[in-house]
C-alpha positions as CSV (number, residue, x, y, z in Angstrom):
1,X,-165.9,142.2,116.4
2,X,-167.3,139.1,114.9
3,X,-169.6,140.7,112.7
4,X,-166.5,142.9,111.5
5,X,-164.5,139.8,110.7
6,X,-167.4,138.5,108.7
7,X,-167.8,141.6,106.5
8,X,-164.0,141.2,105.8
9,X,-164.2,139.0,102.8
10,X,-166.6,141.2,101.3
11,X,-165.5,143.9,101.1
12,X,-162.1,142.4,99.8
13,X,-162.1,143.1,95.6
14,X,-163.2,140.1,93.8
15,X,-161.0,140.0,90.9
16,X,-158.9,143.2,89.5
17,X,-158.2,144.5,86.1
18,X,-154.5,144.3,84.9
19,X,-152.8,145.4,81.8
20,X,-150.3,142.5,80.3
21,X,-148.7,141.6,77.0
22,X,-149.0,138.1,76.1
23,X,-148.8,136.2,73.4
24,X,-151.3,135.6,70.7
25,X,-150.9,134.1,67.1
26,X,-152.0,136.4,64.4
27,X,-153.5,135.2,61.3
28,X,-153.1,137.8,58.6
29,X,-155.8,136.9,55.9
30,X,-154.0,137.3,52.3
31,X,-157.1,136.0,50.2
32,X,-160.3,136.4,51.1
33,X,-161.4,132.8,49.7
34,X,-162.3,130.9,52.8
35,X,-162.3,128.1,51.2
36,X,-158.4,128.3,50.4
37,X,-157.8,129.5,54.1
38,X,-159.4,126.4,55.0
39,X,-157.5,124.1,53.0
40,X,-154.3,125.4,53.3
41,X,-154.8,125.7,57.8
42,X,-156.1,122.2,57.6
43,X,-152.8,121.6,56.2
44,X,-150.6,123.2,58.8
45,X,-152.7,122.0,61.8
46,X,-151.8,118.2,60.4
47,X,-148.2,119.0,60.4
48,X,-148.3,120.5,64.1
49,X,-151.9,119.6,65.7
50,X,-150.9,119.9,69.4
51,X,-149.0,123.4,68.7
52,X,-152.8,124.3,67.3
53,X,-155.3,122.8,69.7
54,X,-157.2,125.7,71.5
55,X,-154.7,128.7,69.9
56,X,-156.0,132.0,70.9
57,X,-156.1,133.8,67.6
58,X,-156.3,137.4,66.6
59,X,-157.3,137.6,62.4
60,X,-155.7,140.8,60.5
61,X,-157.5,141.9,57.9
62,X,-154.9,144.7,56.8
63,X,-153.8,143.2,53.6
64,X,-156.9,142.4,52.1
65,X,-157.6,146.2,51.7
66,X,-161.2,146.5,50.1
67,X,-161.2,142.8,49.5
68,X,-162.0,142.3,53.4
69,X,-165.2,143.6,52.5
70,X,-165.9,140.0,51.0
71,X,-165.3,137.6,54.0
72,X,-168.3,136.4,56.3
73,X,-166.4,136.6,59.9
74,X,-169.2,133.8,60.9
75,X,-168.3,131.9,58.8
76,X,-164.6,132.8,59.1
77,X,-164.8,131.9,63.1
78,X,-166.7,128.7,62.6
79,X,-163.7,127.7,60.2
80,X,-161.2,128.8,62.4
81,X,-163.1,126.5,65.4
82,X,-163.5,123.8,63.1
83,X,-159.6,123.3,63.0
84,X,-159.7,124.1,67.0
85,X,-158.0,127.1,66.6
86,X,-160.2,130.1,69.5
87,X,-160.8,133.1,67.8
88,X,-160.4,135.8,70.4
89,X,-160.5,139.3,68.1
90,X,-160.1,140.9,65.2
91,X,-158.4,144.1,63.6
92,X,-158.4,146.4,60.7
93,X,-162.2,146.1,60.2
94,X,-164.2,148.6,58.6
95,X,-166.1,150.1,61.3
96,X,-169.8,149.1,59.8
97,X,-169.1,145.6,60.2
98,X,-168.6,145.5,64.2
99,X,-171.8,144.4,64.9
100,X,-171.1,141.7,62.6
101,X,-167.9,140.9,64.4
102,X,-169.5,140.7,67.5
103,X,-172.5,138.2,66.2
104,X,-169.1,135.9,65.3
105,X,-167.9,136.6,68.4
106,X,-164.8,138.3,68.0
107,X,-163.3,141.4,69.6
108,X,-162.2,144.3,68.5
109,X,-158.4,145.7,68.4
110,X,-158.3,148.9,67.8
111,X,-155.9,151.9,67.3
112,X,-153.9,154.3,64.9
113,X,-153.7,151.3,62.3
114,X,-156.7,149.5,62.6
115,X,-158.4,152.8,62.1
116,X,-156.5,153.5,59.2
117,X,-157.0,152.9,55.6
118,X,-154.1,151.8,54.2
119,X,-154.4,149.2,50.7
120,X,-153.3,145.8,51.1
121,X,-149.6,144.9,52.1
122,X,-147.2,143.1,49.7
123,X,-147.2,139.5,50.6
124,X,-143.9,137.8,50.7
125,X,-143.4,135.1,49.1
126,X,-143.3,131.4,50.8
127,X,-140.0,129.7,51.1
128,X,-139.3,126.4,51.6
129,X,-136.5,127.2,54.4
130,X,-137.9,130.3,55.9
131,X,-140.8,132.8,56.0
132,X,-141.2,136.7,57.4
133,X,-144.7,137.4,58.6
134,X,-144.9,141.0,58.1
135,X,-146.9,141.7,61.4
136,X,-145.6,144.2,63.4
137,X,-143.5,142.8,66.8
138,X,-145.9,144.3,69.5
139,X,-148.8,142.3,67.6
140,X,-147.3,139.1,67.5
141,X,-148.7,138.5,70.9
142,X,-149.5,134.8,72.0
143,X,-151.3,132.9,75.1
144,X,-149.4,129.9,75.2
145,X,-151.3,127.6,77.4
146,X,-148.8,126.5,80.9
147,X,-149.0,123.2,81.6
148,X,-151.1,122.7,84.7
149,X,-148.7,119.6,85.8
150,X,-145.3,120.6,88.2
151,X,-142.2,121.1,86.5
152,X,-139.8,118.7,88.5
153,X,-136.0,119.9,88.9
154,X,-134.4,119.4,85.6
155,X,-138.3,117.8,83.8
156,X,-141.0,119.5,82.9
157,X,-144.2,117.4,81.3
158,X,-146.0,119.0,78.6
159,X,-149.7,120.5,78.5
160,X,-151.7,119.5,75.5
161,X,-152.7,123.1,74.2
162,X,-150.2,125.8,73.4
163,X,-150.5,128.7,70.9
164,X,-148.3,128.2,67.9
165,X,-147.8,129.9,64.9
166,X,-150.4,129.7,62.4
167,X,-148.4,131.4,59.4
168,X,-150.8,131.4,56.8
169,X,-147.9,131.1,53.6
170,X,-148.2,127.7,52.3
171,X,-146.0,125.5,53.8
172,X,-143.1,123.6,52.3
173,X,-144.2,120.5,50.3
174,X,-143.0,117.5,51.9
175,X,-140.7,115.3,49.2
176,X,-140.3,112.3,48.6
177,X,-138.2,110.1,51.3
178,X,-134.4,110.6,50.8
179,X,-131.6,108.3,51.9
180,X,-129.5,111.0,52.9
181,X,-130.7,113.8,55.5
182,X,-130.2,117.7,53.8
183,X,-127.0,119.6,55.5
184,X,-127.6,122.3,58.2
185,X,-129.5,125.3,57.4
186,X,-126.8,128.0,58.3
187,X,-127.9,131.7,59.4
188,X,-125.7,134.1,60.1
189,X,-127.9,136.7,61.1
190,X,-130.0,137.4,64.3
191,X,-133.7,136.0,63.9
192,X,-135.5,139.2,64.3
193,X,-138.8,139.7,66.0
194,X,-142.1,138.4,64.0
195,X,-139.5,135.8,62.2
196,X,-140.3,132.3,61.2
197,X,-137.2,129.8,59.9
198,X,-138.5,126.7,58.9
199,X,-135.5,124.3,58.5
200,X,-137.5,121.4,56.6
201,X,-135.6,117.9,56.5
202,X,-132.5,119.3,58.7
203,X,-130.9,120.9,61.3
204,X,-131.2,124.5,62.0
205,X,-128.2,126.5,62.9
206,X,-127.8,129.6,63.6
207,X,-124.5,132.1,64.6
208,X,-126.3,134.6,66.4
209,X,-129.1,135.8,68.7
210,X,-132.9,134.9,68.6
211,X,-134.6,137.8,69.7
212,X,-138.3,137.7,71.6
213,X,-141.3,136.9,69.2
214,X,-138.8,135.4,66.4
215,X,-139.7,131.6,65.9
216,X,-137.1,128.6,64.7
217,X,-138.6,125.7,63.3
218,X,-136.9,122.5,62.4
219,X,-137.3,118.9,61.7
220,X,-134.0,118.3,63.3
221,X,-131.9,119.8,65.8
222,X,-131.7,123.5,66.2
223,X,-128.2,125.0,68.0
224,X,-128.1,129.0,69.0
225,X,-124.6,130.3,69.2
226,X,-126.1,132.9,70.7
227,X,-129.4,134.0,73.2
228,X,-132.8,131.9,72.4
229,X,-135.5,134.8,73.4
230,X,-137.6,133.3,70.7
231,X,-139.4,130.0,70.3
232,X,-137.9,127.5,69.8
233,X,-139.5,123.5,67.6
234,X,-137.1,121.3,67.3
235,X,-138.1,117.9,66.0
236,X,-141.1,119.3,64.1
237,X,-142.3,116.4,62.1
238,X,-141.7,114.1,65.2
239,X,-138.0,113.1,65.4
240,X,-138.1,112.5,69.2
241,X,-134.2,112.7,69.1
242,X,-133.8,116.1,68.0
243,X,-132.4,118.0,70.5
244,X,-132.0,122.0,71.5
245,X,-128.8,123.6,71.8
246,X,-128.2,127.4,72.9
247,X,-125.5,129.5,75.0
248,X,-128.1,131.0,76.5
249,X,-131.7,129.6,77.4
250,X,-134.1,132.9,77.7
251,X,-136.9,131.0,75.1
252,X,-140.8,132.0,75.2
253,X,-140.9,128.3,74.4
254,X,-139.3,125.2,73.5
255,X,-140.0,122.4,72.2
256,X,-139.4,119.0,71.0
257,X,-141.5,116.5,68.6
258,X,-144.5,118.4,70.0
259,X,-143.5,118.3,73.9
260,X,-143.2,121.7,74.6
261,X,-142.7,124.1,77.6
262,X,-143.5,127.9,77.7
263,X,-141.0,130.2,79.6
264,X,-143.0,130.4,83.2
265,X,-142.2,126.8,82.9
266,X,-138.9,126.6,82.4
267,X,-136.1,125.2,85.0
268,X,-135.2,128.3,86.7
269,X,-131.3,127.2,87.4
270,X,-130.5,126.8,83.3
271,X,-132.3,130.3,82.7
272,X,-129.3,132.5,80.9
273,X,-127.3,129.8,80.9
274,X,-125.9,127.6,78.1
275,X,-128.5,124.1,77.5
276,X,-129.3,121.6,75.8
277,X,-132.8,120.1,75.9
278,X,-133.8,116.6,74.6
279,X,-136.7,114.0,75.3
280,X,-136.8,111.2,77.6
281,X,-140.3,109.3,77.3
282,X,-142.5,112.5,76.9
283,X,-140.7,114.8,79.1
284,X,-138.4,117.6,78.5
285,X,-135.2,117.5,79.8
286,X,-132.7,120.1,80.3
287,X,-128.7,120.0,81.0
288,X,-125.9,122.0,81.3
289,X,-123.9,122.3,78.0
């Protein structure tokens, strides 16, 4: 008997193998000049370093058509680990270079479009007040870290890693100081999935839903007359009294003047619920609107 109860933990399955979708930032490549990548991520990181810091990446390749051809993915990892992003995998590579992908380091996503060989996609144009990555929703996936501290009642503390969005369209210029703060970015519409609205220098409104993988972003407050399945960044050049206001708290992840929270995080009793969510020291806090 004792010898059975020995055996036990051996034969019990060391770890298993589970499908799951989670989230990864995807950085869709619309030059191949590294060097212009580089400047213009360096650039982004500055504005939100702690939404950067160890992101699990994927890089898309899709709308460089035969320009892909021209970028060292060595060199193209090394860059992305210099600004501390983790490259994890790539997709729509020319099946000749996967060797090469794997001397970077970088895995493979594969499928009906990464084997395909469609030209490069248009790009949109940047906009000061919002942006529409054109990846597809079920590709937007992200890892964002959890925070390994306890999330206390109404509190939760913030890790120091999370993945955020690493939109490769230039980002807004920053102008001069202004006495007066802009009026309310005012959306009508539902943010749709794969959907970034950058609200620079103001508040962010908007008089409908937020659906999963859609991203607000806004150097003030943000209100949702509606669901927040999205992300949620209020606060975004660090106004630490910008606050989050929705009727119903069902976010992937909020946060504010780079505190955040991801959604296995979140104060289960204000889940579906209408909230607000502000800072006190460098904790979030959540109440009942």
């Amino acid at each position: 008997m004792a010898s059975d109860e020995a055996a036990a933990p051996a034969r019990r399955a060391a770890f298993e193998l589970k499908g799951t979708v989670a989230s990864l930032t995807v950085i869709r490549l619309l030059v191949p000049e590294l060097a212009r990548v580089d400047a213009q991520l360096g650039t982004q990181v500055a504005q939100l370093p702690r939404f950067f810091e160890q992101a699990p990446v994927i890089v898309d390749l899709e709308a460089l058509g035969e320009a892909a051809a021209r970028v060292d993915l060595s060199e193209l990892a090394a860059l992305l680990r210099h600004h501390r992003l983790v490259p994890v995998a790539i997709r729509h590579l020319a099946a000749e270079r996967e060797a090469e992908a794997g001397r970077a380091g970088l895995g493979l996503l594969r499928g009906p479009a990464a084997r395909g060989t469609s030209g490069p996609l248009e790009a949109t144009p940047p906009s000061a007040e919002a942006s529409t990555p054109t990846s597809a929703a079920p590709e937007r996936l992200r890892a964002a870290a959890t925070d390994p501290r306890r999330n206390a009642g109404e509190r939760g503390t913030t890790a120091s890693t999370a993945a955020e969005p690493a939109q490769l369209e230039p980002p807004p210029p920053a102008p001069a100081m202004a006495t007066e703060a802009l009026g309310s970015l005012l959306l009508t519409q539902p943010a749709r999935s794969g959907q970034v609205i950058y609200a620079a220098h103001r508040d962010l409104v908007l008089l409908a839903p937020v659906n999963a993988g859609a991203e607000l972003i806004a150097d003030g407050h943000i209100h949702v007359y509606g669901a927040l399945r999205g992300r949620a960044l209020a606060g975004a050049h660090g106004d630490k009294a910008a606050r989050i206001f929705c009727s119903s708290l069902e976010a992937e992840l909020v946060s504010i003047a780079g505190e955040y929270l991801s959604a296995d995080r979140l104060p289960e009793r204000f889940r579906g619920k209408p909230t607000q969510i502000h800072l006190q020291g460098d904790e979030l806090v959540f109440r009942p609107l």
